[in-house]
N, C-alpha and C positions, 0 to 999 in steps of 0.2 A: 092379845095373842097368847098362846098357851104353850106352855113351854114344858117341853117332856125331857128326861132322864133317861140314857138309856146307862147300864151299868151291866156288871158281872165281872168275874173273878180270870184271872189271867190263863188265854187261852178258849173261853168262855164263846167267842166268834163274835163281840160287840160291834165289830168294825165291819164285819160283812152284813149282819144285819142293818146298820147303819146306812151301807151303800146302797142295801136296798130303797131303804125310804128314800135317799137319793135320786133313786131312779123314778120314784114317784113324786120329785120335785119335792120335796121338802128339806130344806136347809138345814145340814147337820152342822155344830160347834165341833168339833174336837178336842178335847181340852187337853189330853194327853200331850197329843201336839203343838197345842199353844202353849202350853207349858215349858215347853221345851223351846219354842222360838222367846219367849218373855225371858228364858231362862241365859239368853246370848245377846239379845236387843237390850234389855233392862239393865242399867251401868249399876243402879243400886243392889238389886240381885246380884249379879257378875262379882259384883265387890262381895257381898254377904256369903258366896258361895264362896269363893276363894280363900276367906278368911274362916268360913266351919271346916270345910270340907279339906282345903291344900288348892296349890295355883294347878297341878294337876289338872285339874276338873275342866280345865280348859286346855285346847289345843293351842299351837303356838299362832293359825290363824284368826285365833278367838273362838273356834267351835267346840262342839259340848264335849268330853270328854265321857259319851254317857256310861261306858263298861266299869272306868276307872271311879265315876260316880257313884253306880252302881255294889259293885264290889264294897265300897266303904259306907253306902247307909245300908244293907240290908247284913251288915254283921254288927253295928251299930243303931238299935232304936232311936236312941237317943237324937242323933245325926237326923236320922231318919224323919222323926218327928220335928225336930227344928226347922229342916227343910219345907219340908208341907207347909209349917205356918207360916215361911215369908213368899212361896208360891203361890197354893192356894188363893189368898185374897185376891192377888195381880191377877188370876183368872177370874174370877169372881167377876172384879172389876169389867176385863176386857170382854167376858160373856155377857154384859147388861149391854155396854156399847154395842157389840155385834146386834144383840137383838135390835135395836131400836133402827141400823140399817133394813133390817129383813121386811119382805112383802106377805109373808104367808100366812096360814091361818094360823098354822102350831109350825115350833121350831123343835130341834132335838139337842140335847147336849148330851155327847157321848164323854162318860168318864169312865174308869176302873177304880176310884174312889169318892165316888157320888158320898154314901155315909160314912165313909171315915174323915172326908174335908167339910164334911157339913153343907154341901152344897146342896146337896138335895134341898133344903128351906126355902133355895130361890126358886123353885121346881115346882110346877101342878100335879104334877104324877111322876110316876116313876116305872119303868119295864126294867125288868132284870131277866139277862139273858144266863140259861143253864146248860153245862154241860157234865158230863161225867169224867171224874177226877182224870180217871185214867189216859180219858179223849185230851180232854186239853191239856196234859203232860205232853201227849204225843203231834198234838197241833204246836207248842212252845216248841220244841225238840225243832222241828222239822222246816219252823218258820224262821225260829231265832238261831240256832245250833246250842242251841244252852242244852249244857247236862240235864239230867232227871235232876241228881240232887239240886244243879241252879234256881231249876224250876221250883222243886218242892220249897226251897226256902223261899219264893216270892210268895210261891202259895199260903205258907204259914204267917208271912208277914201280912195279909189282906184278912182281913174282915171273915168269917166264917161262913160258908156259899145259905146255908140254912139260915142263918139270920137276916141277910138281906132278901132272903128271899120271903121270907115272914115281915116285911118292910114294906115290899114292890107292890104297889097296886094291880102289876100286871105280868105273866110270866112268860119269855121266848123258850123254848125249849128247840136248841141246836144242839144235836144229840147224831145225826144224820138218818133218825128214823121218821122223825116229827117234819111235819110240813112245813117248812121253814116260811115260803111265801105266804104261802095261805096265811098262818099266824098272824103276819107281817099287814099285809092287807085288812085281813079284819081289826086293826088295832086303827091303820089310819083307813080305815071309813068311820069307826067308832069315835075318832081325835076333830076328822072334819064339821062331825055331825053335833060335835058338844058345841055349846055359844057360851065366850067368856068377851 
């Protein structure tokens, strides 16, 4: 089974692409999300968090506290980075399970940190979806309510859009002038048509 990557930078439209392939039956991971359910379910996590980050980080029915999370790793690297590495793996992990349920030919794993968690190595390929700084300031704004400045600071925390994209085997360009489907389509007849 072959297993694809989809990635970009926050704001980027991974997710709507993603739903796409969905509608063309192909099984997307979400790692973002699963992140975040391992990040409430997982008693070891829950403990590791609470003890980097503060009991904050969770709500008082056990739920994620993600703003108040949020707020203290991205003015803090350091935090930041500690985080990812006891996340990270727990997905890893639970992205190899998942695959070995699925039926299809090729699976997707959507992240927004495909190369900065190293995940892409479990990956055959890789799509990096692109959009222009300014669009996906104003997609963030309008989805999330996050400030411009909120935004630009997640922006600076992520990986550089030019270097992953010099990475990706392959490029979505969601821009809203680029044919989004079309793109989308020629990628999985190209994904069904490879033999792994």
């Amino acid at each position: 089974m072959l297993k694809i990557g989809v990635t970009g930078n926050i704001g980027s439209g991974k997710s709507q692409v993603c739903r796409i392939f969905e509608l063309l039956g192909i099984p997307v991971y979400y790692a973002d999300e699963k992140a975040k359910e391992l990040m409430i379910n997982n008693k070891d996590l829950v403990s590791s968090i609470k003890t980097l980050i503060g009991t904050e980080s969770y709500f008082s029915d056990g739920g994620l506290n993600t703003a108040f999370i949020s707020e203290r790793i991205f003015k803090d690297k350091s935090l930041l980075e500690q985080l990812n590495a006891w996340v990270h793996p727990a997905v890893a992990f639970d992205f190899m399970d998942w695959c070995l349920a699925q039926q299809s030919q090729y699976v997707i794993k959507e992240a927004a940190l495909l190369y900065e968690s190293g995940s892409y190595k479990d990956l055959d390929e890789i799509i990096m979806v692109t959009a222009p700084e300014k669009l996906r300031i104003q997609r963030v704004i309008g989805r999330d309510g996050m400030t411009e400045k909120q935004v630009l600071m997640r922006i600076r925390n992520q990986m550089d859009e030019k270097l992953k994209i010099e990475k990706a085997d392959y490029i979505i360009r969601n821009d809203g002038d680029a044919f989004l489907v079309r793109q989308i389509l020629k990628l999985h007849n190209h994904f069904l048509n490879q033999s792994f």
